[in-house]
C-alpha positions, 0 to 999 in steps of 0.5 A: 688349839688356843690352849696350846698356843697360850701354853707354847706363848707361856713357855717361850715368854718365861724361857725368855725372862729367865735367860734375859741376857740371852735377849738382851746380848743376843742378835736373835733378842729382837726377833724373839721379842716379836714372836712373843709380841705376835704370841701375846697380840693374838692372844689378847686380840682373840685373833681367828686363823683367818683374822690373823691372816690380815691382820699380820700384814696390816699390822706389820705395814702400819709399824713399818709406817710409824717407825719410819715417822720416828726415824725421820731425820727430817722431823725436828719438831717432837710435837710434829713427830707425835702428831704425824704418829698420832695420825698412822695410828688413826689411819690404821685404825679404821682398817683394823676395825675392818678386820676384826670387830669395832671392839677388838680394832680399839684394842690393838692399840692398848695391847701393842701398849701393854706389851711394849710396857711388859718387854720395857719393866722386864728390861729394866729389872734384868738391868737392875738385878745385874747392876744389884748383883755385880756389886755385892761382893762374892757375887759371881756372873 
């Protein structure tokens, strides 16, 4: 069953890395960057069907908290603004060690992490090779 999940988490990934301006332009672009987050996640977390079942929640609660951190208007103060992040992240990370073991929980921080830097350079080579191939002559889009 992990085999095929890992297979089906391939396919959709490499899908969407060939059709990066599908992504990019498309108002579904951030919904299929969280299925293959959740996708790339469970599989790096090892994530039992049971585990996932509270980590999911858990998981999305704490995003919905720090997005809401960076979103404050009322933060002017970027060190503040890093700190009070800083802090979820702590918190959280107490009750994602309470799900999975004391290993994996230190985890979750460093995949969401390697994630995040894996969707941002894919971007910014699709950004890239389009400005490359729009300015070479004959080059057609």
């Amino acid at each position: 069953m992990k085999k095929i999940f890992l297979l089906f988490g391939f396919i959709t990934f490499a899908t969407l890395l060939t059709n990066g301006q599908e992504v990019a332009d498309s108002g579904n672009g951030r919904e299929k960057i969280k299925m293959l987050e959740i996708g790339y996640l469970t599989r790096e977390l090892q994530l039992s069907s049971n585990e996932a079942e509270k980590f999911w929640p858990l998981f999305n609660k704490y995003r919905k908290e720090l997005r809401a951190v960076i979103k404050d208007k009322n933060i002017n103060d970027a060190l503040e603004k890093q700190q009070k992040a800083l802090d979820i992240r702590k918190k959280y990370r107490k009750d994602f060690r309470s799900i999975l073991d004391e290993e994996r929980g230190r985890k979750v921080y460093e995949a969401e992490d390697r994630f995040k830097t894996m969707v941002r350079r894919e971007m910014q080579q699709r950004i890239k090779a389009r400005q490359n191939g729009g300015s070479q002559p004959g080059k057609h889009k």
